[in-house]
C-alpha positions in Angstrom: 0.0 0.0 0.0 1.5 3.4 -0.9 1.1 6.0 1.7 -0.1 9.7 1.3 3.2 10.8 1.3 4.6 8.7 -1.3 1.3 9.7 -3.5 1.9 13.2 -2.9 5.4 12.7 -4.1 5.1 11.1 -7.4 1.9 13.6 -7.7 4.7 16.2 -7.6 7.5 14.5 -9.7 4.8 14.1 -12.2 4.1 17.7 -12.4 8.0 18.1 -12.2 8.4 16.7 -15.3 5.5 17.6 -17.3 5.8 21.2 -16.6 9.8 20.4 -18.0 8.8 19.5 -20.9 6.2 22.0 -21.4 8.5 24.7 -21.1 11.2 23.2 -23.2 8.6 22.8 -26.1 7.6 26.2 -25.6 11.0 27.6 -25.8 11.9 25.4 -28.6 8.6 26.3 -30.9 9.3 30.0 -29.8 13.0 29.1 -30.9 11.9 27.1 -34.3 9.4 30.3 -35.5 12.2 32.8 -34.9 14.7 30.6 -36.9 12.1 30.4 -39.8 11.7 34.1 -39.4 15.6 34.8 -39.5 17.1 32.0 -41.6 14.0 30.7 -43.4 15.1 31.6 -46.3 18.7 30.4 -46.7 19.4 27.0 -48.5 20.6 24.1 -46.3 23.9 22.8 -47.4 24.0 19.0 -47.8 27.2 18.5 -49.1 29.0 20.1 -46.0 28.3 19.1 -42.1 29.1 21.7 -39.4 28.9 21.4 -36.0 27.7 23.7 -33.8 28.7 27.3 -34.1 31.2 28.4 -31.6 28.6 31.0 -29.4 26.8 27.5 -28.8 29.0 25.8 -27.3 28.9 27.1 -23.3 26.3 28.3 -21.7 27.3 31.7 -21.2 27.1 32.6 -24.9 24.1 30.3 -25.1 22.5 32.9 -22.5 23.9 35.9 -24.2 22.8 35.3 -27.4 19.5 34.2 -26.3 19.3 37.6 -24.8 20.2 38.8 -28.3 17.0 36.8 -30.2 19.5 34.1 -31.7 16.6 31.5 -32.7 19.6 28.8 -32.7 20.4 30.1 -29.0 17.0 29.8 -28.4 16.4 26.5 -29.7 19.6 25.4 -27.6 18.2 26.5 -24.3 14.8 24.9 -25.3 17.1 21.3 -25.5 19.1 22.4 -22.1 15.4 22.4 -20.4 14.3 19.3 -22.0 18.0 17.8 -20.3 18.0 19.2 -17.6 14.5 18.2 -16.6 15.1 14.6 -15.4 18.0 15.6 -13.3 15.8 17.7 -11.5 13.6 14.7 -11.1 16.4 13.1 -9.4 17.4 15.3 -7.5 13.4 15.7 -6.1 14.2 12.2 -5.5 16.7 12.7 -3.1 14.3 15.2 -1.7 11.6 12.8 -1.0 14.0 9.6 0.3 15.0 11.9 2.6 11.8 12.6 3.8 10.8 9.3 3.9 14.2 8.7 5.8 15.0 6.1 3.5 18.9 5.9 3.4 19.4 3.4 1.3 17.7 5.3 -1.7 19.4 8.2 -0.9 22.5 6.6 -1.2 21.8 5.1 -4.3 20.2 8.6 -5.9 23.1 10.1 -4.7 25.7 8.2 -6.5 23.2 8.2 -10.0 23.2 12.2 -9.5 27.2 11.8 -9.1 27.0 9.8 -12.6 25.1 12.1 -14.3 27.1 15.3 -12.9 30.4 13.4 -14.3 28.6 12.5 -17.4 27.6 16.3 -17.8 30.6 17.9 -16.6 33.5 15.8 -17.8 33.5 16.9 -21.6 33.5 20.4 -20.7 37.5 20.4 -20.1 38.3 19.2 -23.3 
């Protein structure tokens, strides 16, 4: 039997995550309209791949161009949300195990948060 607690819990980790994605679509379709609006016109070019532009690339530029109405900075924060919503889940986890004083998941949410955070932040050096 689940108790109250727990109910209210995943009631909230539910709305955690739906409202993440909401936003991030938001942001993206806002993004995606602008881009048509600025580079709607331009051909694509098939015969050439290139990464991302350089301003994309940390999120200081990524905020800064935002700022400055670049749809592809836009678009990129719209992906960041999307991302970044499930490690907020996780860390709500941690939240709620340790209301529930459940150590043991609050060990193991702990070291998946310490995965992802390594995951996230190791490529950044390089």
């Amino acid at each position: 039997m689940i108790k109250n607690q727990d109910k209210d819990i995943e009631s909230q980790m539910g709305t955690l995550l739906r409202t993440g994605v909401i936003i991030s679509a938001i942001i993206v379709f806002i993004g995606g309209v602008l881009y048509l609006f600025q580079k709607g016109q331009e051909l694509p070019h098939y015969k050439k791949f290139t990464g991302e532009p350089h301003e994309l690339i940390n999120l200081r530029s990524i905020f800064i161009n935002a700022f400055h109405f670049k749809s592809l900075a836009i678009l990129q924060i719209g992906v960041l949300v999307l991302l970044a919503t499930p490690v907020a889940r996780v860390i709500f986890s941690i939240y709620g195990f340790i209301e529930e004083e459940d150590k043991m998941y609050i060990i193991v949410t702990l070291i998946v948060l310490g995965i992802i955070a390594f995951s996230l932040f190791s490529g950044i050096a390089g």
